[in-house]
N, CA, C and O of each residue as an XYZ file, in Angstrom:
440
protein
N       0.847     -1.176      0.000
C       0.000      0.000      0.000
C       0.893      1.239      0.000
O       1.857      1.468      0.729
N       0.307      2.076     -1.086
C       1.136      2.958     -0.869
C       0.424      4.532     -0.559
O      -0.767      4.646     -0.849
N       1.203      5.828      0.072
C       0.409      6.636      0.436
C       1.005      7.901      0.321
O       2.231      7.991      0.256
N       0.131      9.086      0.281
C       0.559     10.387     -0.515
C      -0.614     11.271      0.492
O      -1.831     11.274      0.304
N       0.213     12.084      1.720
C      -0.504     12.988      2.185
C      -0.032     14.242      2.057
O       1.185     14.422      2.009
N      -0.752     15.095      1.998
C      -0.479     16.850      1.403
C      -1.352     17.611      2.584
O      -2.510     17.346      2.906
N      -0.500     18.612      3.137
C      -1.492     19.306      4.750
C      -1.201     20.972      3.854
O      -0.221     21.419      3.259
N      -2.754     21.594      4.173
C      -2.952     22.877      3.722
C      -3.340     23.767      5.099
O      -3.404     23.214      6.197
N      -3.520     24.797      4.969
C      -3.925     25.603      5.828
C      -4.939     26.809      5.414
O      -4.577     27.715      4.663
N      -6.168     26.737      5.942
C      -6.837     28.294      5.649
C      -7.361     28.915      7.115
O      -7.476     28.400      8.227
N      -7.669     30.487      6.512
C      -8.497     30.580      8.236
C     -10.026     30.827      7.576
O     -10.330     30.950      6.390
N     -10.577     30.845      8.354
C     -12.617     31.213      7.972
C     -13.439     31.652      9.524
O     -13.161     31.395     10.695
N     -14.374     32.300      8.983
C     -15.351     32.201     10.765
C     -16.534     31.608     10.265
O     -16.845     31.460      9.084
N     -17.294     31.217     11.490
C     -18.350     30.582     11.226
C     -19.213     31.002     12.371
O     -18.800     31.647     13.335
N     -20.419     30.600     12.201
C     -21.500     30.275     13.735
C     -22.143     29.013     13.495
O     -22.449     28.692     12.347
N     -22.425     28.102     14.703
C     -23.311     27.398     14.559
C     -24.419     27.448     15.005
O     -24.809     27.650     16.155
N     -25.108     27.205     13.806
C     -26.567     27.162     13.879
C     -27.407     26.605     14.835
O     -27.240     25.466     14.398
N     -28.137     26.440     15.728
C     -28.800     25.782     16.187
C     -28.320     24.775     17.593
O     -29.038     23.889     18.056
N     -26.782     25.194     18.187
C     -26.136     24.353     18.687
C     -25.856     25.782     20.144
O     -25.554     26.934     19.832
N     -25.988     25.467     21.189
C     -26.046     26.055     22.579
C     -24.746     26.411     23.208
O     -23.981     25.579     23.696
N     -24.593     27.355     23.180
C     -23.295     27.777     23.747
C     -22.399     28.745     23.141
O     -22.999     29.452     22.331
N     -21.161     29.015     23.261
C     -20.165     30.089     22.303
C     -19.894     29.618     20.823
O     -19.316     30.273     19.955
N     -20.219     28.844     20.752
C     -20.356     28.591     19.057
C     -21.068     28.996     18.605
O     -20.726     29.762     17.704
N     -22.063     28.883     18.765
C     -23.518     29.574     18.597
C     -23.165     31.101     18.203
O     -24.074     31.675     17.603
N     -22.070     31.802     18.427
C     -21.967     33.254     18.027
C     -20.561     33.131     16.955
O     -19.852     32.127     16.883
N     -20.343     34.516     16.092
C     -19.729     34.283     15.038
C     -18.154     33.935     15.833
O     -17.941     34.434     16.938
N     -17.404     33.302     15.356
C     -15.801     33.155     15.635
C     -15.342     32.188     14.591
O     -16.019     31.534     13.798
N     -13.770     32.248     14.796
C     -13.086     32.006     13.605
C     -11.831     30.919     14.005
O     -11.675     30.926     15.226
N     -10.995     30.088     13.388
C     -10.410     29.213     13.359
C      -9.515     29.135     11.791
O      -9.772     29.213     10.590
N      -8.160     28.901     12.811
C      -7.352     28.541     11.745
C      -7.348     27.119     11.259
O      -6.815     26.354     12.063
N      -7.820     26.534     10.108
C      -8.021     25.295     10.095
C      -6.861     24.354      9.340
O      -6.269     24.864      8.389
N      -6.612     23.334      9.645
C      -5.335     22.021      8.292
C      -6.514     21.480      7.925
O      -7.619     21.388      8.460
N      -6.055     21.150      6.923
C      -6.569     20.339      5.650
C      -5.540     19.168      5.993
O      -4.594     19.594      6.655
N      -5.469     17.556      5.664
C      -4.963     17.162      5.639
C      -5.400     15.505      4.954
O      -5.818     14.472      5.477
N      -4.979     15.982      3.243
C      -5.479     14.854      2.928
C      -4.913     13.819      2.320
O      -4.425     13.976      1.201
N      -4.887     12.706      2.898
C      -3.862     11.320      2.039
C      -4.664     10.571      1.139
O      -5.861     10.380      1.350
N      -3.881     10.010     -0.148
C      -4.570      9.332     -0.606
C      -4.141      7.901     -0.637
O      -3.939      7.781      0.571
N      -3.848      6.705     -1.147
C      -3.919      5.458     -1.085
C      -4.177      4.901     -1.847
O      -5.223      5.234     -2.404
N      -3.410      3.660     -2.414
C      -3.090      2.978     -3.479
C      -2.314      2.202     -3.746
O      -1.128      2.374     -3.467
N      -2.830      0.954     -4.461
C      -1.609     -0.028     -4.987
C      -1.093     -0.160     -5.670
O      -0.560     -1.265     -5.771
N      -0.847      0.847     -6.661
C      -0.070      0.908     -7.827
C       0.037      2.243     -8.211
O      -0.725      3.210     -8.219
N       1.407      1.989     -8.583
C       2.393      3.572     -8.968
C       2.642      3.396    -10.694
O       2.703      2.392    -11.404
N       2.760      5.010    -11.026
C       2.557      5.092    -12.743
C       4.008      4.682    -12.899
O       4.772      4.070    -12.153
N       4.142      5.193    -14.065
C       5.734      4.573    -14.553
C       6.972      5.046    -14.349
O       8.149      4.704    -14.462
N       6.208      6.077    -13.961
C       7.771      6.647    -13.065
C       8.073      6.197    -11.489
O       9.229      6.320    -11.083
N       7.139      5.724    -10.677
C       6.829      5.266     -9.437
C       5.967      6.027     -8.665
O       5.709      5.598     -7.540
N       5.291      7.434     -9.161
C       4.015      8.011     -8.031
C       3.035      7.650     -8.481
O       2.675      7.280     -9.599
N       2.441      7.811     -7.233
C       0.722      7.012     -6.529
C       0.243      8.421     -7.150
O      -0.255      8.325     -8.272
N       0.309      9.582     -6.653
C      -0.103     10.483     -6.928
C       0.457     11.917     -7.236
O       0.591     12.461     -6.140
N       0.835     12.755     -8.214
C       1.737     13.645     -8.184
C       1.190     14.875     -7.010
O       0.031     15.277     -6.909
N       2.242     15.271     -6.278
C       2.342     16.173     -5.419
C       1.518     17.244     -5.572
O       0.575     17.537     -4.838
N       2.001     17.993     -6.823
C       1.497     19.325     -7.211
C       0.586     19.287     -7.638
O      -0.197     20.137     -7.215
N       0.023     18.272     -8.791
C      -1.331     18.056     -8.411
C      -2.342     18.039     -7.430
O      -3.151     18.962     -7.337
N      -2.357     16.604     -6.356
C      -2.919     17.268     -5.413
C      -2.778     18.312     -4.514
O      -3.708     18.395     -3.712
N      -1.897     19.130     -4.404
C      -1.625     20.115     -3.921
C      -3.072     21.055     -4.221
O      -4.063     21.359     -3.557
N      -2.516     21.348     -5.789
C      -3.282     22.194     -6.578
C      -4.947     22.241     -6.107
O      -5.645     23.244     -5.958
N      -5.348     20.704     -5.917
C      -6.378     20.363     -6.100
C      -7.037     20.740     -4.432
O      -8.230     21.046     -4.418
N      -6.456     20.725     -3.368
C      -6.929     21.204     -2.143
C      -6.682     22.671     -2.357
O      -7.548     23.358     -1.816
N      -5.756     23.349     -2.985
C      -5.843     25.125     -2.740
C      -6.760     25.545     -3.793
O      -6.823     26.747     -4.052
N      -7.534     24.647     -4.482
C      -8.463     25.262     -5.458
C      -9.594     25.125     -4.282
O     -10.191     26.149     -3.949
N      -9.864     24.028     -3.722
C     -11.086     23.846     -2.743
C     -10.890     24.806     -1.483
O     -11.870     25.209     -0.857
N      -9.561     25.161     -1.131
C      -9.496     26.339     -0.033
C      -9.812     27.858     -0.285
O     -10.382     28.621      0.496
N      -9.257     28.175     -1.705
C      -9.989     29.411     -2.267
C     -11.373     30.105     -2.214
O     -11.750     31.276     -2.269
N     -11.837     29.176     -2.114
C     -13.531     29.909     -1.968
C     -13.818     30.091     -0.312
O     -14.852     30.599      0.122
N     -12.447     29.462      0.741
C     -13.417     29.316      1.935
C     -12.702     30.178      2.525
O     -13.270     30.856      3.381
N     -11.056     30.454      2.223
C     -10.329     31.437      3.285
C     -10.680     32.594      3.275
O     -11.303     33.069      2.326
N     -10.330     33.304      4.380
C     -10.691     34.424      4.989
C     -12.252     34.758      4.901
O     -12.662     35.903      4.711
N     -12.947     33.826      5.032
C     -14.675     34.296      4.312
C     -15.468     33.812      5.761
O     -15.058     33.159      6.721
N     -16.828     34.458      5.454
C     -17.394     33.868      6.653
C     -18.418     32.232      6.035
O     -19.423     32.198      5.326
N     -17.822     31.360      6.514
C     -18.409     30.267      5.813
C     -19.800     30.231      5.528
O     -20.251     29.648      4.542
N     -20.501     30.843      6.369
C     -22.638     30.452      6.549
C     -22.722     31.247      5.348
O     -23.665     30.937      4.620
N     -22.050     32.109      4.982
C     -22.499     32.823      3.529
C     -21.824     32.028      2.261
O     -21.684     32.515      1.139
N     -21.459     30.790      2.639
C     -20.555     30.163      1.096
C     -21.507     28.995      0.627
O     -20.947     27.944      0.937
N     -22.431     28.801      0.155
C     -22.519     27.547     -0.431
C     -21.150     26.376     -0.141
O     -19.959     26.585     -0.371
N     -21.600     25.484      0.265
C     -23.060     24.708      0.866
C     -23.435     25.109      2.109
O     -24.619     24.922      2.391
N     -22.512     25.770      3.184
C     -22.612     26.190      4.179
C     -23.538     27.119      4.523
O     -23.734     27.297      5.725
N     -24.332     27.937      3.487
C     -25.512     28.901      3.766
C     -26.719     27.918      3.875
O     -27.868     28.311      4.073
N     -26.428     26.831      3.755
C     -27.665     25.620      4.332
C     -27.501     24.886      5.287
O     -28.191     24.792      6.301
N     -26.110     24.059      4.851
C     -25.560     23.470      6.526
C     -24.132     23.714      7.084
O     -22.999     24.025      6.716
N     -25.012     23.320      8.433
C     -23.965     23.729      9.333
C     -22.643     23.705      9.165
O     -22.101     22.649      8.840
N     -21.915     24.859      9.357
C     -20.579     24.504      8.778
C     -19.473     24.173     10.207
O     -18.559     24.817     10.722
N     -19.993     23.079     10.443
C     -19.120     22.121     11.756
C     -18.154     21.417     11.212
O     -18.236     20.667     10.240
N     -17.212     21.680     11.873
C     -15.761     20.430     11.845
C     -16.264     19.398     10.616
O     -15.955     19.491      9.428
N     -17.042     18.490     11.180
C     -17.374     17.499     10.301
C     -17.926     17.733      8.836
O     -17.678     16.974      7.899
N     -18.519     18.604      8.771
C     -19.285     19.539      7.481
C     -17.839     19.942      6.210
O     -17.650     19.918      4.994
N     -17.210     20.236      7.297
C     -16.026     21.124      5.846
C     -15.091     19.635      5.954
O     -15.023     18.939      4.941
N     -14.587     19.320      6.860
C     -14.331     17.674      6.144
C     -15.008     16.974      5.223
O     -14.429     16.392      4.306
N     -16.256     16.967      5.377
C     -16.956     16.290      4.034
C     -16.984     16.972      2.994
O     -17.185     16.354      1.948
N     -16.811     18.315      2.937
C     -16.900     19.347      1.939
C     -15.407     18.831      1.185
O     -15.571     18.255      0.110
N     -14.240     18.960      1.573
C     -13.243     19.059      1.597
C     -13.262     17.296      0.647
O     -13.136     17.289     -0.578
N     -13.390     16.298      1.243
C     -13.851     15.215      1.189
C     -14.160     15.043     -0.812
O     -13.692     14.449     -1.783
N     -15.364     16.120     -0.425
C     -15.979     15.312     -1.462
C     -15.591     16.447     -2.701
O     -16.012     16.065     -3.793
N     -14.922     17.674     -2.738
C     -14.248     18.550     -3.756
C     -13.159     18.443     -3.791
O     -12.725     19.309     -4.551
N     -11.899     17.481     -3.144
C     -10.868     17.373     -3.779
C     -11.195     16.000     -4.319
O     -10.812     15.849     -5.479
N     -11.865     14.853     -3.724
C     -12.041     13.673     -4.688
C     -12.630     14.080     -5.806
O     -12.026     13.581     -6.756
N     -13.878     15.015     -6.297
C     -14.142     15.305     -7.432
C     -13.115     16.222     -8.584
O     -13.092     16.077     -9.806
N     -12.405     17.068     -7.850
C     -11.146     17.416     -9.233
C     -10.096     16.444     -9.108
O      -9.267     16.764     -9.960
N      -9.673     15.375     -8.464
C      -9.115     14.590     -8.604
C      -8.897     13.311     -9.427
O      -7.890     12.748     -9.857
N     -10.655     12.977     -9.506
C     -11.276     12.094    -10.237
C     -10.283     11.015    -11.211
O     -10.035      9.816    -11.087
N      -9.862     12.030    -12.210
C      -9.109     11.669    -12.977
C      -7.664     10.963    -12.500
O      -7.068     11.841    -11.876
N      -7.017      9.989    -12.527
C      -5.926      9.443    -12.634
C      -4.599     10.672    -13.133
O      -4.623     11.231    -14.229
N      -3.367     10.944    -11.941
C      -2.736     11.872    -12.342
C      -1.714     11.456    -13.702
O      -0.916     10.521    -13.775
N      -1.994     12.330    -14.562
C      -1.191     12.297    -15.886
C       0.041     11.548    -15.726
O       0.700     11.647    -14.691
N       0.375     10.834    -16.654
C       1.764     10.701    -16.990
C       2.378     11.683    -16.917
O       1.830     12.783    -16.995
N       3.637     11.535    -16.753
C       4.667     12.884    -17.035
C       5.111     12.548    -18.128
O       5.418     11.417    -18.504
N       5.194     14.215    -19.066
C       4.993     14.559    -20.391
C       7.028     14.214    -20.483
O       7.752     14.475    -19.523
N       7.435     13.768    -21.479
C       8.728     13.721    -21.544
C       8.944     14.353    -23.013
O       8.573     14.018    -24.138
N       9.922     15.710    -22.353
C      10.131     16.501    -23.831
C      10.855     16.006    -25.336
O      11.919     15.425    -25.123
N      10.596     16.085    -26.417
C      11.451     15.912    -27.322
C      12.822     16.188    -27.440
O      13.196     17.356    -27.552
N      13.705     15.145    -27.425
C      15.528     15.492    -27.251
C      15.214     16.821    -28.697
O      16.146     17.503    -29.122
């Protein structure tokens, strides 16, 4: 098994909705991203997954959320945007630009 983790960082504020206590009012958090992926087979050069790719692919999904107040971002202007919420968010928008199998590497003409 082989494995490829990449850790990001954004900040955001939030409130939670419906939940009793100091959360319940707006505040903010510096959050990691931290996502590995997993696999049994490496392309022909030997990566599971190229770096900068997924790199790319979590700071495209962090762009819409840093410095913002999350309850105003889609999907979060519906649900709650709890710990568990932007993990699944996170979850399920870097597996979708990922989708694809990372390219071969292009080898230039001598």
């Amino acid at each position: 098994m082989f494995r490829v983790t990449v850790e990001e960082t954004f900040a955001a504020g939030h409130a939670l909705r419906g939940y009793r206590g100091k959360c319940e009012n707006v505040h903010g958090h510096n959050y990691k991203i931290r996502v590995t992926l997993e696999g049994t087979h490496l392309n022909s050069i030997g990566l599971l997954y190229d770096f900068k790719d997924l790199k790319e692919a979590i700071q495209c999904s962090i762009r819409r959320l840093d410095h913002q107040f999350l309850n105003d971002i889609p999907p979060f202007d519906e649900l709650n945007p709890s710990a568990e919420n932007i993990a699944k968010y996170f979850y399920e928008e870097v597996g979708r630009l990922i989708a694809s199998p990372s390219p071969e590497p292009r080898v230039p003409n001598p």
